[in-house]
N, C-alpha and C positions, 0 to 999 in steps of 0.2 A: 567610532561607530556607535550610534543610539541604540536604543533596546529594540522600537522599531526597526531597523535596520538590519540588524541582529535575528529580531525573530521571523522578517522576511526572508532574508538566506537559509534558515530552517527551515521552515516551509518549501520553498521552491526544491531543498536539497532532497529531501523526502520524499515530496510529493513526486520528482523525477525517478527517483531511486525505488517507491512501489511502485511507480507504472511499470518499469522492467521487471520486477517480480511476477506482476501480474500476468506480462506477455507470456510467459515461462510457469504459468501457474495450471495444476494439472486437481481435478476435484473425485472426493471418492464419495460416495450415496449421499441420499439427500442434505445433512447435515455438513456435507462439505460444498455444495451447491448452496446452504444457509451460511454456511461462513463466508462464501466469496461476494455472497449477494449484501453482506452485512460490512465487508469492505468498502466495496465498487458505493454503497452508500456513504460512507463516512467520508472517503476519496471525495467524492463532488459535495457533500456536508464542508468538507476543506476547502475546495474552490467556489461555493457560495460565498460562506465567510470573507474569502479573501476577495471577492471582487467587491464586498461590499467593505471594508477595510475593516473588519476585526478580526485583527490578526492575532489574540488570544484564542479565540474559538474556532479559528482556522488552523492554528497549531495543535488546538487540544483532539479533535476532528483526523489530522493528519495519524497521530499517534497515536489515537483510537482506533484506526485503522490498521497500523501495524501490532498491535497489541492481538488484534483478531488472525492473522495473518499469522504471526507466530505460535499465538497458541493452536490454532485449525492445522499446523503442520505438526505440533510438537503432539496433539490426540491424534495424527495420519488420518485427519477429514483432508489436508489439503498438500503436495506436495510441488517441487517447483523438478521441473521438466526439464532434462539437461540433454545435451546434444553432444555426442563423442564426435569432435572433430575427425581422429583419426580413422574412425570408422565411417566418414563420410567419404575421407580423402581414398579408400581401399577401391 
C-alpha cells in the first residue's frame, strides 16, 4: 500500500468515526456551541480537501477536528450522550 492509499484509509476511518461522535454529541453554553461549530467546520474543511485530492490537508483538517472535540469534552463545553440500553429495555 502507497502512502496515498494509506493516508486515504485514515481519512475515510476518521471522518466515519467523528460523525458517530457527533451523532451522540451533547453542548453546554455558548462556548460549547463554539466548539461544535468549529468541528462540523474542519469536518467538511476535510471533505473539501478530499474531494479535490489533497489528501495532506484533508487529513490535517480531519484531526484538527478531533483535536477540538477532545479538548471541548476534556474543558466539559462538550459531552458525548449515552443511552442505557437496559433502561430502555425496562
Amino acid at each position: 500500500m502507497n502512502t496515498n492509499e494509506s493516508l486515504q484509509q485514515e481519512i475515510e476511518k476518521w471522518t466515519k468515526k467523528i460523525g458517530e461522535q457527533l451523532d451522540n454529541i451533547e453542548t453546554y453554553g455558548t462556548k460549547g456551541r463554539e466548539f461544535l461549530t468549529n468541528i462540523k467546520a474542519y469536518v467538511s474543511d476535510s471533505a473539501h480537501f478530499l474531494q479535490k485530492g489533497d489528501l495532506v490537508h484533508s487529513f490535517e483538517a480531519i484531526i484538527w477536528a478531533w483535536a477540538w472535540l477532545e479538548i471541548g469534552e476534556e474543558l466539559e463545553f462538550l459531552s458525548q450522550e449515552f443511552v442505557d440500553i437496559k433502561k430502555l429495555r425496562k
